[in-house]
Backbone as CSV, one residue per row, in Angstrom:
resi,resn,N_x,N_y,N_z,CA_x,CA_y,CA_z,C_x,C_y,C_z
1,UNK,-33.201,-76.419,11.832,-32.160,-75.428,11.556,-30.965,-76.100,10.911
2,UNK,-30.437,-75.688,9.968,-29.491,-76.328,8.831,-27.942,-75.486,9.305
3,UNK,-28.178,-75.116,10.446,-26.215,-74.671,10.940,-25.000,-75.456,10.506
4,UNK,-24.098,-75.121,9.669,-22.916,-75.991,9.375,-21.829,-75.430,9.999
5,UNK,-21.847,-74.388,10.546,-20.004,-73.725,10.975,-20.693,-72.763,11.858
6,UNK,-19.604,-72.715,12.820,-19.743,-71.544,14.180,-18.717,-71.273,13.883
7,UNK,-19.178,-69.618,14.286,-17.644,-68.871,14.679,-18.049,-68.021,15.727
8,UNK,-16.661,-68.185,16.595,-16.605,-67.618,17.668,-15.697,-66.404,18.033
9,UNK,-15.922,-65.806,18.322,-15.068,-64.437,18.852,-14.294,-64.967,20.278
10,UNK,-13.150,-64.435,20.478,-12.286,-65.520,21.949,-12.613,-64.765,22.930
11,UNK,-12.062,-63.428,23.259,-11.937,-63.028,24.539,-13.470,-62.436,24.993
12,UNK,-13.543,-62.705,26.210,-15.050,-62.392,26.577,-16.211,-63.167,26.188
13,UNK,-16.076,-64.382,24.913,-17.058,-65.063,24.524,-16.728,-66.461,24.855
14,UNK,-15.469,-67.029,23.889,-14.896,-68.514,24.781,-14.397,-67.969,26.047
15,UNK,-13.441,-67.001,26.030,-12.802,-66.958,27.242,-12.817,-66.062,28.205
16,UNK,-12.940,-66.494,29.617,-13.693,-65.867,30.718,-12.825,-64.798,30.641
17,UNK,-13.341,-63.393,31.172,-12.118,-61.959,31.247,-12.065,-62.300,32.598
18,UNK,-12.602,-63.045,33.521,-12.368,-63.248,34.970,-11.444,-64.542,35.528
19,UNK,-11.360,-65.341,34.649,-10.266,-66.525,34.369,-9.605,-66.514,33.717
20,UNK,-9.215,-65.974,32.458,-8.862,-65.998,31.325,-8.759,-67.580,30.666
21,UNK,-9.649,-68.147,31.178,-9.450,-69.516,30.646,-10.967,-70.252,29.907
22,UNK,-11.252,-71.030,29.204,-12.315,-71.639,28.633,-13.213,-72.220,29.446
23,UNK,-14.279,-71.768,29.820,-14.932,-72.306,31.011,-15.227,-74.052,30.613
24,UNK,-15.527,-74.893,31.538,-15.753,-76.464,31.443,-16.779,-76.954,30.560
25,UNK,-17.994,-75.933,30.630,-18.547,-76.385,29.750,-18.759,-75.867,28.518
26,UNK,-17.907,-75.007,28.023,-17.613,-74.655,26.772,-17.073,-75.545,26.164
27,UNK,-15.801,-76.302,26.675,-15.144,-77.034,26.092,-16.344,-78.490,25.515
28,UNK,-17.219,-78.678,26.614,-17.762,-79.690,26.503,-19.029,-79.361,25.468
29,UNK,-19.153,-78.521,25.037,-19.997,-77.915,24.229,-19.992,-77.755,22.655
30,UNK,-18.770,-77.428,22.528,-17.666,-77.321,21.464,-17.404,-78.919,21.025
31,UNK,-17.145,-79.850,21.471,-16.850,-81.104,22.012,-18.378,-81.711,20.970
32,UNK,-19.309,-81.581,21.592,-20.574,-82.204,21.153,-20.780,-81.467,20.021
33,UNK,-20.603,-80.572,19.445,-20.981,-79.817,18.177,-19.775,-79.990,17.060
34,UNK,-18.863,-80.220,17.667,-17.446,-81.096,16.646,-18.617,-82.721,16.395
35,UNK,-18.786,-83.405,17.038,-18.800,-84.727,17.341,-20.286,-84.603,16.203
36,UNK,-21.238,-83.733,16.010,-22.131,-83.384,15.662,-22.188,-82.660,14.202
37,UNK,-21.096,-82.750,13.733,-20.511,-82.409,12.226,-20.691,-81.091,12.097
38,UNK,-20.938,-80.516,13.139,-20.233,-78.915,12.711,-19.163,-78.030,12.693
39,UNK,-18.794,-77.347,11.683,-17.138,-77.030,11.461,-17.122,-75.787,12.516
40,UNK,-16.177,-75.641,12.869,-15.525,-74.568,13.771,-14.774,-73.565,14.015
41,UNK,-14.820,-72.215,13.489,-14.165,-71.451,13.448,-13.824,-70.462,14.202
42,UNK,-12.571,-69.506,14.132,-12.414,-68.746,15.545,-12.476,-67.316,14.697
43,UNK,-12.871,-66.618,15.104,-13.124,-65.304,14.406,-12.653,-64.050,15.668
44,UNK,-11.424,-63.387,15.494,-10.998,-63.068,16.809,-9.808,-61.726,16.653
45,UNK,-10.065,-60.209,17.297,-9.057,-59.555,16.955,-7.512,-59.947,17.180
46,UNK,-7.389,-60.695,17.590,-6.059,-61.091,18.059,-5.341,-61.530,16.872
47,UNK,-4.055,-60.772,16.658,-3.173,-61.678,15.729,-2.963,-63.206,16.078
48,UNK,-2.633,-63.485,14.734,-2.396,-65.324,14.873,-1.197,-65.521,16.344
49,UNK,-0.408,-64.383,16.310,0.945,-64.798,17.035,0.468,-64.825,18.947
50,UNK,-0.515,-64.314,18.905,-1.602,-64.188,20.454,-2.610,-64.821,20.437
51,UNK,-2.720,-66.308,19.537,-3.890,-66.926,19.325,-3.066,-68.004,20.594
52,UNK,-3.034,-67.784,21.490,-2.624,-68.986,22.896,-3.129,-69.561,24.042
53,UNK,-4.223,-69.054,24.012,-5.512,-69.366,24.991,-6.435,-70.402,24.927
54,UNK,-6.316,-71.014,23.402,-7.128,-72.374,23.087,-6.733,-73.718,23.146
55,UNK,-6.307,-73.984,24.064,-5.557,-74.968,24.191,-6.268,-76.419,24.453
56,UNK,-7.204,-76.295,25.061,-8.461,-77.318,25.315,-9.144,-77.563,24.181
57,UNK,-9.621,-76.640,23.213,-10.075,-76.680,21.743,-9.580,-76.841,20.263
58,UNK,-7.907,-76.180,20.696,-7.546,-76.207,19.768,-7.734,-77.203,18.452
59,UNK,-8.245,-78.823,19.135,-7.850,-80.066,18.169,-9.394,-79.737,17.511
60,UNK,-9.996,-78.939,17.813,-11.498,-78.776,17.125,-11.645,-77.626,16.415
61,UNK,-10.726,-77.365,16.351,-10.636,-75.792,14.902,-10.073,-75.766,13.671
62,UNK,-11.181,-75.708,12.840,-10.416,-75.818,11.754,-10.483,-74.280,10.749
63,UNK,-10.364,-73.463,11.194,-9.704,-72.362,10.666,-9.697,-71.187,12.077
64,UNK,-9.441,-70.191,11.187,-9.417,-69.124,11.715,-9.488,-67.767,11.186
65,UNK,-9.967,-66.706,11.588,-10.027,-65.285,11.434,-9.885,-64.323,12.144
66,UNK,-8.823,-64.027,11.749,-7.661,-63.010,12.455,-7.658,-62.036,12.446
67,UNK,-6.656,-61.323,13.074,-6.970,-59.364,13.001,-7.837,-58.883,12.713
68,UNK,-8.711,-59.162,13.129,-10.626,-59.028,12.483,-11.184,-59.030,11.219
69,UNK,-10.482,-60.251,10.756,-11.125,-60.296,9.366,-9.672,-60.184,8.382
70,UNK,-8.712,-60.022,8.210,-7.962,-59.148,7.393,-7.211,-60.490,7.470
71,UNK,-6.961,-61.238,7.732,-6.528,-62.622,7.406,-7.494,-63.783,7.938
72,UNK,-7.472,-64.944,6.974,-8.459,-66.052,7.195,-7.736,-67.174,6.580
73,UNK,-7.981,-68.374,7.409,-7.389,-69.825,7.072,-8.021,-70.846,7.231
74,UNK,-8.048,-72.069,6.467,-8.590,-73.042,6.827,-7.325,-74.342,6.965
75,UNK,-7.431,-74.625,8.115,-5.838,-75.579,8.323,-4.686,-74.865,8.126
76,UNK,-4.339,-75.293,6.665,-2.411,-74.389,6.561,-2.904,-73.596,5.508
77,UNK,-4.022,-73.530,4.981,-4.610,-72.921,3.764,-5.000,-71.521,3.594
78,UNK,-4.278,-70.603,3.053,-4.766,-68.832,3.398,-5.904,-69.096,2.214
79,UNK,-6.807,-68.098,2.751,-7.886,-67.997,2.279,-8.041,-66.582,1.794
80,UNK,-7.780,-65.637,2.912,-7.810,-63.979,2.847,-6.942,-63.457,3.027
81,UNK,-5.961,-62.615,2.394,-4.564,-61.802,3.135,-5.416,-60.577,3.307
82,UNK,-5.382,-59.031,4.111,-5.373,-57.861,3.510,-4.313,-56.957,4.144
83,UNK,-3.458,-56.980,4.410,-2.327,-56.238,4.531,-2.554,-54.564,4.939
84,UNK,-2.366,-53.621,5.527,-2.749,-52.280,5.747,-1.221,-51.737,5.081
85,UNK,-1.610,-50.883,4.338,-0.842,-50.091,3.260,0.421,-49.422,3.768
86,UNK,1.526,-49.926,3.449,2.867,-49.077,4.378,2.718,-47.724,4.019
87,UNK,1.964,-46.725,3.681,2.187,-45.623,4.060,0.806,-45.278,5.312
88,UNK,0.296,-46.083,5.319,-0.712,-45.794,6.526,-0.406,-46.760,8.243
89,UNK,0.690,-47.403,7.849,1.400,-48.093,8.650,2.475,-46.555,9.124
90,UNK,3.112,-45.549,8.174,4.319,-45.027,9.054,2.972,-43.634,9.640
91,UNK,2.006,-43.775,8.727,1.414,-42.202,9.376,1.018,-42.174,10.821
92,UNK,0.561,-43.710,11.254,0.385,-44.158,12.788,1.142,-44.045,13.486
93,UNK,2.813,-44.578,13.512,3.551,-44.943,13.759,4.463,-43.289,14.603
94,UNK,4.603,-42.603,13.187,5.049,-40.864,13.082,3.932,-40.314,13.995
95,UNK,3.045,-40.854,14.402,1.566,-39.305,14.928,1.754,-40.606,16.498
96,UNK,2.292,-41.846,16.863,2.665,-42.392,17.969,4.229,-41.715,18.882
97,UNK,4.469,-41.197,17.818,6.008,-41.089,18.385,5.864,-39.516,18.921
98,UNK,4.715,-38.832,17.905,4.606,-37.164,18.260,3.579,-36.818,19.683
99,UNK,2.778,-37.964,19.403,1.929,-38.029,20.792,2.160,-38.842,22.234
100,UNK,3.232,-39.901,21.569,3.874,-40.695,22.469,3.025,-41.561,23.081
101,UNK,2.055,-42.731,22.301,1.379,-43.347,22.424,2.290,-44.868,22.312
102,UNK,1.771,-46.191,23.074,2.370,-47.320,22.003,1.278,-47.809,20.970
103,UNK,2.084,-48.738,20.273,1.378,-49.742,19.087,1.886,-50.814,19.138
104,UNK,1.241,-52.001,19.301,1.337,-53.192,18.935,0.979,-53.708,17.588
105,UNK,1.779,-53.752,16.761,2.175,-53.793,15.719,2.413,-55.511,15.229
106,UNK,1.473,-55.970,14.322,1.170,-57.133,14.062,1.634,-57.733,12.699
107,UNK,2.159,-58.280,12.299,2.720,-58.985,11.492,1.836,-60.027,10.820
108,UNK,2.264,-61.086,9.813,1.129,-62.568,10.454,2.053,-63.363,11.204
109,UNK,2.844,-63.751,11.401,3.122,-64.444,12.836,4.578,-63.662,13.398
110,UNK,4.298,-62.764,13.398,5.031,-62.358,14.728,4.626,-60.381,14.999
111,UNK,4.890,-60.282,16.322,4.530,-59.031,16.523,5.171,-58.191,17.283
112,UNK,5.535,-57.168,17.440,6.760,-56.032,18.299,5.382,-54.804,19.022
113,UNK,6.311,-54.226,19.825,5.376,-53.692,20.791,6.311,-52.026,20.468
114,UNK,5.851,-51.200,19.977,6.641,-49.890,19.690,5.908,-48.424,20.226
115,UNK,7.117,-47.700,21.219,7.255,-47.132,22.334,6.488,-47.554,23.313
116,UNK,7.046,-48.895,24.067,6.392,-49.505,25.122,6.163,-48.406,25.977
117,UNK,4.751,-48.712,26.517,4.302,-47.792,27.892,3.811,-48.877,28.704
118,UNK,3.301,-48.459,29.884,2.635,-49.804,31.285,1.394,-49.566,30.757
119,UNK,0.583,-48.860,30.238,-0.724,-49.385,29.376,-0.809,-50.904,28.928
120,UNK,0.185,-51.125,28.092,-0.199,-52.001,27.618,0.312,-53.407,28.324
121,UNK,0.968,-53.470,29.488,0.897,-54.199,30.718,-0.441,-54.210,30.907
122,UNK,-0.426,-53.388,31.820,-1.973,-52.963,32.457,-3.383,-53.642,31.884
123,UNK,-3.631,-53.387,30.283,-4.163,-53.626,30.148,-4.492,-54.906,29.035
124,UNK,-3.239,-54.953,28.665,-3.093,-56.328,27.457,-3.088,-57.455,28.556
125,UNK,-2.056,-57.322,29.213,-1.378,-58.501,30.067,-2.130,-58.526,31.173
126,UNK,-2.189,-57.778,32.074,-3.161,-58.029,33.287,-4.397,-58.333,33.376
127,UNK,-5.022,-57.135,32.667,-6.517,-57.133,32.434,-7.323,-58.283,32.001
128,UNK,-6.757,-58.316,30.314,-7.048,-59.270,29.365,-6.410,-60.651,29.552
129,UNK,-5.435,-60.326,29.873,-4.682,-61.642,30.097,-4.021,-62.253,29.388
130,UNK,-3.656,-61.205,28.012,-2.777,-61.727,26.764,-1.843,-62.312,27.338
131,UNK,-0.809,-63.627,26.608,-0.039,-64.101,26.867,1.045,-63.942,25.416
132,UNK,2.739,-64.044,25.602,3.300,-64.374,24.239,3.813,-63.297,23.664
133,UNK,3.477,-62.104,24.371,4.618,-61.100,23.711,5.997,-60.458,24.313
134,UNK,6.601,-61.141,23.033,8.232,-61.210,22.988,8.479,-59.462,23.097
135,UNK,8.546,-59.296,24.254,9.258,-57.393,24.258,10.373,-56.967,23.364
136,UNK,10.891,-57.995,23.608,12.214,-57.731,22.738,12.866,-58.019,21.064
137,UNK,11.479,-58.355,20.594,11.026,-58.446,19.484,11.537,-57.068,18.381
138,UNK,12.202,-56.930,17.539,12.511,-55.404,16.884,11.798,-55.529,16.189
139,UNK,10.726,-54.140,16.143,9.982,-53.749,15.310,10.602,-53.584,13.949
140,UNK,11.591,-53.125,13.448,12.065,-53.250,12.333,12.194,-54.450,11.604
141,UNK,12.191,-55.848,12.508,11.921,-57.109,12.242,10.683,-57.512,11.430
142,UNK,9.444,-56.860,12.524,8.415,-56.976,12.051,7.781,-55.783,10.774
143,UNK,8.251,-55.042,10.561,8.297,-54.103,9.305,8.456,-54.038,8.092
144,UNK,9.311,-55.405,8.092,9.722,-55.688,6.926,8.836,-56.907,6.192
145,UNK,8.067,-57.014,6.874,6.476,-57.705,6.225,5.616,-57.402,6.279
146,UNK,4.489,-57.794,5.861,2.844,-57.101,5.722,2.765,-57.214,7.067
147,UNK,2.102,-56.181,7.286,1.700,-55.899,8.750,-0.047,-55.401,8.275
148,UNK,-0.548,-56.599,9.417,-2.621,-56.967,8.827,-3.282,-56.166,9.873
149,UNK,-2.285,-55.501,11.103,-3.271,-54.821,12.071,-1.920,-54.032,12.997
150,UNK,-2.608,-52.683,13.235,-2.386,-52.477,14.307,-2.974,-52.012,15.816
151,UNK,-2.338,-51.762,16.746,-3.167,-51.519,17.781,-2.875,-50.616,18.575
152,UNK,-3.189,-49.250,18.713,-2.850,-48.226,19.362,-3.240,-48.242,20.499
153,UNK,-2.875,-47.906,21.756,-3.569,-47.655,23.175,-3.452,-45.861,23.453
154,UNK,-4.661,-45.569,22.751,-5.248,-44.172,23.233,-6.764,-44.112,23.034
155,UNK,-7.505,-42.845,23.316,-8.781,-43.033,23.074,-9.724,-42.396,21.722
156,UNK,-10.816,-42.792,22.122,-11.625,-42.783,20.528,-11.681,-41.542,20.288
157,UNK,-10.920,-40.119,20.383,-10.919,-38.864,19.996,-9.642,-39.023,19.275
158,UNK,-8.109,-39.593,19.724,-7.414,-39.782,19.125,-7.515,-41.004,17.642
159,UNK,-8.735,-41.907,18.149,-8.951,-42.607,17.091,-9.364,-42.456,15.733
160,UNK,-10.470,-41.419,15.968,-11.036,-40.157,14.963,-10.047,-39.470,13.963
161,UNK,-9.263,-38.946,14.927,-8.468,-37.929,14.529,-7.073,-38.392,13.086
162,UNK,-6.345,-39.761,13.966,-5.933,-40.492,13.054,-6.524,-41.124,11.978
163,UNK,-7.354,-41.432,12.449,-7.857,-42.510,11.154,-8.538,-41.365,9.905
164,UNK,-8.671,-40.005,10.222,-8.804,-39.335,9.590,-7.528,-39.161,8.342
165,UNK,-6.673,-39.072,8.666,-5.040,-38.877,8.278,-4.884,-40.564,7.651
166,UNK,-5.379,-41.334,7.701,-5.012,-42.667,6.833,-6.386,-43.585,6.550
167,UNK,-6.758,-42.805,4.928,-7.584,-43.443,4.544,-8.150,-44.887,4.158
168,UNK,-7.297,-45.232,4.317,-7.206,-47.166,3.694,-8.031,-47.464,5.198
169,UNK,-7.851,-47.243,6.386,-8.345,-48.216,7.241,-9.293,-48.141,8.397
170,UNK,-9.666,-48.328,8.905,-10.659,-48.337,9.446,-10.438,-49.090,11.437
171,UNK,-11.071,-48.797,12.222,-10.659,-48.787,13.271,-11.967,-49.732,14.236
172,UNK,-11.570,-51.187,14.973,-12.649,-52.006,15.763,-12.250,-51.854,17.161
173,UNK,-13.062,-50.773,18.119,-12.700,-50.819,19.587,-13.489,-51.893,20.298
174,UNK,-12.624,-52.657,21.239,-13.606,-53.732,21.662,-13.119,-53.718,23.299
175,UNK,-12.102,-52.378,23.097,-12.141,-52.005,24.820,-11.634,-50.580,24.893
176,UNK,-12.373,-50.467,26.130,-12.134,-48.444,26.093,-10.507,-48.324,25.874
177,UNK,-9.401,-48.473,26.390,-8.037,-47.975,26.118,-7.231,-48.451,24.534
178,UNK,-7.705,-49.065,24.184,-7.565,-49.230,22.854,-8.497,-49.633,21.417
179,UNK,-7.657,-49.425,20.510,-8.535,-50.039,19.002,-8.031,-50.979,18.243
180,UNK,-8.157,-51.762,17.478,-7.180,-52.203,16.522,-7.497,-51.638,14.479
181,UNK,-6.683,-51.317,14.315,-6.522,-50.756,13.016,-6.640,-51.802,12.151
182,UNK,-7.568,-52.013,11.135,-7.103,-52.472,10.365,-7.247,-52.062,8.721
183,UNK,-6.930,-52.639,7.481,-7.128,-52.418,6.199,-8.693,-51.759,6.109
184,UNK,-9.042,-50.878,5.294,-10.568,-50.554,5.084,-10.807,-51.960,4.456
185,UNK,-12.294,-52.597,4.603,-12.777,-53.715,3.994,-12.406,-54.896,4.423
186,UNK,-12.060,-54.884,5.871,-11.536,-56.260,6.469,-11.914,-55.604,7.520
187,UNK,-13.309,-56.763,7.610,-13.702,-56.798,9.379,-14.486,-58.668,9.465
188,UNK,-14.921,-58.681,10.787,-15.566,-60.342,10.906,-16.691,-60.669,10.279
189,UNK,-17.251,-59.674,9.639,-18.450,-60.025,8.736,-18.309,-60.188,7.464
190,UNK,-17.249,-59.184,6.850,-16.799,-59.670,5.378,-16.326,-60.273,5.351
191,UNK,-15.535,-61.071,6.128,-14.036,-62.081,6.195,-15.066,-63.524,6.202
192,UNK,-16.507,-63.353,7.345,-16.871,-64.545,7.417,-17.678,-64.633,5.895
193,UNK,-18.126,-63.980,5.239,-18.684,-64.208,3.690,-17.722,-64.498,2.546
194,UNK,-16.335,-64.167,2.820,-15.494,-64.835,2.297,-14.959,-66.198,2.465
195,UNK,-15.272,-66.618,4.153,-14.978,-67.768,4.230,-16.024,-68.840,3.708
196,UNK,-17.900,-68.433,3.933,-18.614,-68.982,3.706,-18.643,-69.125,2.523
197,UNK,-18.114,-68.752,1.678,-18.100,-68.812,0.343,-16.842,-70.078,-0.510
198,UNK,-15.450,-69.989,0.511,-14.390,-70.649,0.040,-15.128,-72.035,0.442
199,UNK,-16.031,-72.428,1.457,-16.111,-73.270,2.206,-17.662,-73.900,1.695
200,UNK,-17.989,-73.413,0.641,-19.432,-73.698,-0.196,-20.302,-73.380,0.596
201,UNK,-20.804,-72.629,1.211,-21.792,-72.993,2.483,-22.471,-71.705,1.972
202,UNK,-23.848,-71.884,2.417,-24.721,-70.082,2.379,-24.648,-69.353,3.634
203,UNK,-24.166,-67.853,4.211,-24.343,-67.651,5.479,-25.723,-68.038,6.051
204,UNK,-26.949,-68.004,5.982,-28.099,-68.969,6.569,-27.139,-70.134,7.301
205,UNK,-26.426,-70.725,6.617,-26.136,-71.755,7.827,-24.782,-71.615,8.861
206,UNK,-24.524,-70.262,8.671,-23.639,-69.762,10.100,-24.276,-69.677,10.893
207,UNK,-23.683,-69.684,12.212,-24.572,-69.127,13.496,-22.792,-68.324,14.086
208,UNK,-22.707,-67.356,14.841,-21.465,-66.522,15.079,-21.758,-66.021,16.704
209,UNK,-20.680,-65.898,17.823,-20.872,-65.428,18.772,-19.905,-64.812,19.334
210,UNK,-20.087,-63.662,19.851,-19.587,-62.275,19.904,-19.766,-61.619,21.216
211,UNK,-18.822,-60.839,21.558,-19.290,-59.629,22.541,-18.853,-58.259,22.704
212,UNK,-17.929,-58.329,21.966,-17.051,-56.668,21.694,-17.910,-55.990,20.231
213,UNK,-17.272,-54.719,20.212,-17.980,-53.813,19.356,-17.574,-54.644,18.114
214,UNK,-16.078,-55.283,17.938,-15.491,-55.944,16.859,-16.242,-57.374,16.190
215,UNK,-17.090,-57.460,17.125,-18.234,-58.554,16.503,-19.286,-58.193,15.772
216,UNK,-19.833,-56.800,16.359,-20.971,-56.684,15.252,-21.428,-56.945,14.054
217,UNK,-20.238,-56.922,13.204,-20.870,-57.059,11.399,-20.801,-58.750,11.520
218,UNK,-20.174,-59.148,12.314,-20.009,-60.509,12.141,-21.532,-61.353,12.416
219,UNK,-22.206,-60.417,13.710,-23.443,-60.789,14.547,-24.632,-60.923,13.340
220,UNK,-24.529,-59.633,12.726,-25.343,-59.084,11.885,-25.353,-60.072,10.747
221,UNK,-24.007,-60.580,10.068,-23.910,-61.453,8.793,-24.407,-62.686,8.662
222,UNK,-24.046,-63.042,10.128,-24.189,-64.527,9.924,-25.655,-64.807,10.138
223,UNK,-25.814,-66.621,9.710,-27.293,-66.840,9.827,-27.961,-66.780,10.867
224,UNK,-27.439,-66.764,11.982,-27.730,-66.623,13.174,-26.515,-65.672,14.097
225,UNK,-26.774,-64.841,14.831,-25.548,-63.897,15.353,-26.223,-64.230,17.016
226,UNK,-25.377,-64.574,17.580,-25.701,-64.775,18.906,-24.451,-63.624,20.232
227,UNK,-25.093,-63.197,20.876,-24.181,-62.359,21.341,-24.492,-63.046,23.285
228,UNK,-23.520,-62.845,23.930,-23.198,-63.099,25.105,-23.608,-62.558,25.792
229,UNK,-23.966,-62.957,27.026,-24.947,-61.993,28.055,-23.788,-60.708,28.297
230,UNK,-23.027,-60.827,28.834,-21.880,-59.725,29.060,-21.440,-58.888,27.818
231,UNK,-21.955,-58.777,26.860,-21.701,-58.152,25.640,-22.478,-56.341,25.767
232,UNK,-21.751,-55.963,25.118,-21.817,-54.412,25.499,-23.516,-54.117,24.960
233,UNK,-24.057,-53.400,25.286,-25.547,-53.261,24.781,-25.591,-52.578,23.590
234,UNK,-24.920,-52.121,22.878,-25.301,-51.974,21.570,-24.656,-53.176,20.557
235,UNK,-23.842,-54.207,21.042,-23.627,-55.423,20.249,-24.713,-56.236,20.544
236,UNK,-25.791,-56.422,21.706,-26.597,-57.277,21.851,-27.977,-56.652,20.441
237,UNK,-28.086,-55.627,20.453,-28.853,-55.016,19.368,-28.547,-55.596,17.812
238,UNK,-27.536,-55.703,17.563,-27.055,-56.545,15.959,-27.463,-58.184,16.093
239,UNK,-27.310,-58.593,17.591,-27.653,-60.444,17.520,-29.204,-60.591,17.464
240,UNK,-29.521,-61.898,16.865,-31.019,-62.402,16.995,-31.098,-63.327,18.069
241,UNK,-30.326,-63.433,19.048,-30.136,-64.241,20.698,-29.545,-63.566,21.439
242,UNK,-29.591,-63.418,22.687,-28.278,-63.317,23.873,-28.704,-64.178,25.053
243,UNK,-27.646,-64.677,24.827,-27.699,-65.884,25.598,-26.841,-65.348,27.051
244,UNK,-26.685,-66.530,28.211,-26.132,-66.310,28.873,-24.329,-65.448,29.041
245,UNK,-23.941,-65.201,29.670,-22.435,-64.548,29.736,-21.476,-66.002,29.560
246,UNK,-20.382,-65.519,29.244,-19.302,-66.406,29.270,-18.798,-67.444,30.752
247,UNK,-19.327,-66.913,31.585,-19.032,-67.507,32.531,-20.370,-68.206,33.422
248,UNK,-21.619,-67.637,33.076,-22.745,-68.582,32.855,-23.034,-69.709,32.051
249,UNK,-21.991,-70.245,31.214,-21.772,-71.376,30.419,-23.224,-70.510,29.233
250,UNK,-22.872,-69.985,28.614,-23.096,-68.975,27.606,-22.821,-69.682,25.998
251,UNK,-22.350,-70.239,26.230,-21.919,-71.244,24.647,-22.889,-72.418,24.835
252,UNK,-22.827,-72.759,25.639,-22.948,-74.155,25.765,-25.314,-74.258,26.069
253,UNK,-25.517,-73.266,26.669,-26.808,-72.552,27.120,-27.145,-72.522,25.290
254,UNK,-26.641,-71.588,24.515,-27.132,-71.119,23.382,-27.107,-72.508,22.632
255,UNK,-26.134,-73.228,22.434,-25.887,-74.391,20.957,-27.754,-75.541,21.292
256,UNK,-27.419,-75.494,23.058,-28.543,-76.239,23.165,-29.983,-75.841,23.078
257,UNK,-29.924,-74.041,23.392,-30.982,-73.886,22.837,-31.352,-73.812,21.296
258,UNK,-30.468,-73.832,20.440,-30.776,-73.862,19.030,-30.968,-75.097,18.562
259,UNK,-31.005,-76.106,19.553,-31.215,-77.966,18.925,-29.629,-78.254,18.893
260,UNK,-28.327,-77.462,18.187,-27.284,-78.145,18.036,-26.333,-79.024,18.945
261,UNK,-26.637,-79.103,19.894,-26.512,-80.387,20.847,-27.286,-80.460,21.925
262,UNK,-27.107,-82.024,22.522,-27.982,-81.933,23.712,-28.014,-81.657,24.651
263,UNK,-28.836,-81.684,25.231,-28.801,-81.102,26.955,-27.482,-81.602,27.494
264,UNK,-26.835,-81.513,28.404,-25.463,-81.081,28.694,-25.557,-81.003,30.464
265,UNK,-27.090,-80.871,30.925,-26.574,-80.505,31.886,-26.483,-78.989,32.383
């Protein structure tokens, strides 16, 4: 098998939703497949400004893919911008304020939280375990730049309904109380054929691992799509593996069953 680059999806795949932290032998997994000349990428809905959870890996990444696709980097190097269109930015924003929903509202490095509710406590911060958002952040701050995603906390009838009303973009739920919005034509599967491409490589030699609905095209693209035992059952349907869960050492189970490092243990 000729694998040159992994990409990984973070929450639920590197990182435990029951720890919120990188299980031991992920790191050590990651570790042997760096050491093993394969490049490493993070492919992940999270804006860059909530990329804070990799802290054990970080020195082994060399890019990233963001807001699901709609920005991509290699080192300090942009690769992909796609920006969501300021008039489909206020139609969200106007149909949040009439329904009285919030949005987390994403920038590329920085992000505001507009008409805070305990939802997104509840379920950003507690649940998930996001870390790093500045409350007091003015959205008008963040407005006044491309904004690559947003993120509403309501459900997929309201998701419908809007995204009906703003054609440019398109919507990745990867948990029941929310979605993230982004540009039409920016998700983890086009973003990773853009990267495989800046980066000379053929997708055949990706392998990608996933567990939210926001992984699928990514599962599907790459040369290998590996999905996580804990991955919702219609994302395990797009992978050609499912390997153990994230907290069954699920990374580290799969690289060795594909030959890309050794037993481990």
């Amino acid at each position: 098998m000729s694998i040159k680059a992994l990409f990984f999806d973070i929450d639920g795949t590197l990182v435990s939703f029951k720890t919120h932290k990188i299980p031991a032998s992920t790191i050590d997994a990651l570790t042997a497949a760096k050491a093993n000349g394969l490049q490493i990428y993070i492919a992940t809905g999270r804006p860059l400004a909530l990329i804070n959870n990799l802290g054990e890996i970080a020195h082994l990444v060399d890019g990233y893919l963001a807001f699901n696709g709609a920005y991509c980097c290699v080192g300090e190097q942009d690769v992909l911008q796609m920006p969501i269109p300021t008039s489909n930015v206020e139609t969200l924003l106007s149909d949040a304020v009439r329904k009285d929903y919030c949005v987390l509202v994403c920038g590329k490095k920085r992000v505001a939280l507009f008409n805070e509710k305990q939802v997104f406590t509840d379920i950003f911060i507690d649940e998930i375990g996001v870390s790093g958002v500045d409350f007091s952040t003015p959205i008008d701050d963040v407005l006044k730049g491309d904004i690559f995603q947003m993120t509403p906390f309501f459900s997929a009838e309201d998701e419908a309904a809007i995204l009906a009303q703003m054609p440019d973009c398109v919507g990745a739920r990867w948990h029941a109380g929310f979605t993230d919005l982004t540009v039409r034509g920016a998700d983890k599967g086009a973003t990773l054929l853009r990267m495989v491409e800046h980066l000379g490589l053929r997708p055949e030699e990706t392998m990608a691992f996933g567990d939210g609905g926001n992984d699928m095209t990514m599962l599907s693209t790459a040369g290998v799509g590996v999905a996580m035992g804990n991955a919702m059952p219609n994302v395990k349907t797009h992978a050609d593996y499912v390997t153990t869960s994230v907290d069954e050492d699920g990374i580290r189970n799969a690289l060795q069953h594909f030959g890309l490092i050794e037993n481990l243990g």
